[in-house]
C-alpha angles and dihedrals in degrees: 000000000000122000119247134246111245101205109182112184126132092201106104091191084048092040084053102049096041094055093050090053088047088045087052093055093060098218112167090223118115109237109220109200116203109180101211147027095262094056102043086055091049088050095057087036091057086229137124108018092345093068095108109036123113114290115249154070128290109233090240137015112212101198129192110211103214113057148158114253110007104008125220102267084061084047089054094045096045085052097052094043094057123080101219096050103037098106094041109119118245128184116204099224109189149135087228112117087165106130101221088064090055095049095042089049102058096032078069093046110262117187090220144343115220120178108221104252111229091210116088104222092047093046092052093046082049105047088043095045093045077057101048088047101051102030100041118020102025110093109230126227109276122287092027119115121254122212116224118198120228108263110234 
């Protein structure tokens, strides 16, 4: 079973563009959207609504940094505090270019940083080859599954 993609964004004109560049990458990965900090912690927390979903990590967090509830400097912190989810890997996907976000986000150990493109084209060859990255050649911390892709 593949793992699936957490993309955590409360934009709708940013949710939409980033599925279709996910769709366009044609990974085989389910995207779970989750439209706020709260939810997205629920979600990796297996609580709320999430309870009874499947245990287990996705295989990348995609993680907008300003959002409504608990924002994505708290979801990272809350990632690299606890012990289960310390190693999953989280981008931090945002608009931001303030400096201070940069520096606080990796100094929380954050996997990568991406500034949101405003072209189109460029959004949608970021966002899928943020997915192919994460979901497909990076090798996973041990114990997680790996997707292959069919070969042909």
């Amino acid at each position: 079973m593949l793992k699936p993609i957490l993309l955590v964004e409360d934009n709708p004109h940013d949710l939409e563009l980033a599925l279709i560049a996910l769709e366009k990458s044609q990974l085989a990965n389910e995207v779970i959207v989750v439209r706020d900090g709260a939810e997205a912690l629920d979600y990796l927390f297996c609580r709320g609504e999430y309870a009874q979903r499947q245990k287990g990590n996705p295989a990348v967090v995609l993680l907008d940094l300003k959002l409504p509830k608990v924002d994505g400097l708290e979801v990272l912190n809350e990632i690299r505090t606890t012990p289960d989810l310390r190693a999953l890997p989280v981008v931090m996907l945002t608009s931001s270019r303030e400096e201070q976000d940069l520096i606080r986000s990796y100094e929380l150990n954050v996997n990568a940083y991406v500034v949101k493109p405003v072209e189109f084209k460029e959004f949608v060859r970021a966002i899928s080859d943020l997915g192919i990255f994460w979901a497909v050649l990076n090798e996973p911390p041990p114990g997680s599954q790996r997707y292959m892709r069919p070969i042909g």
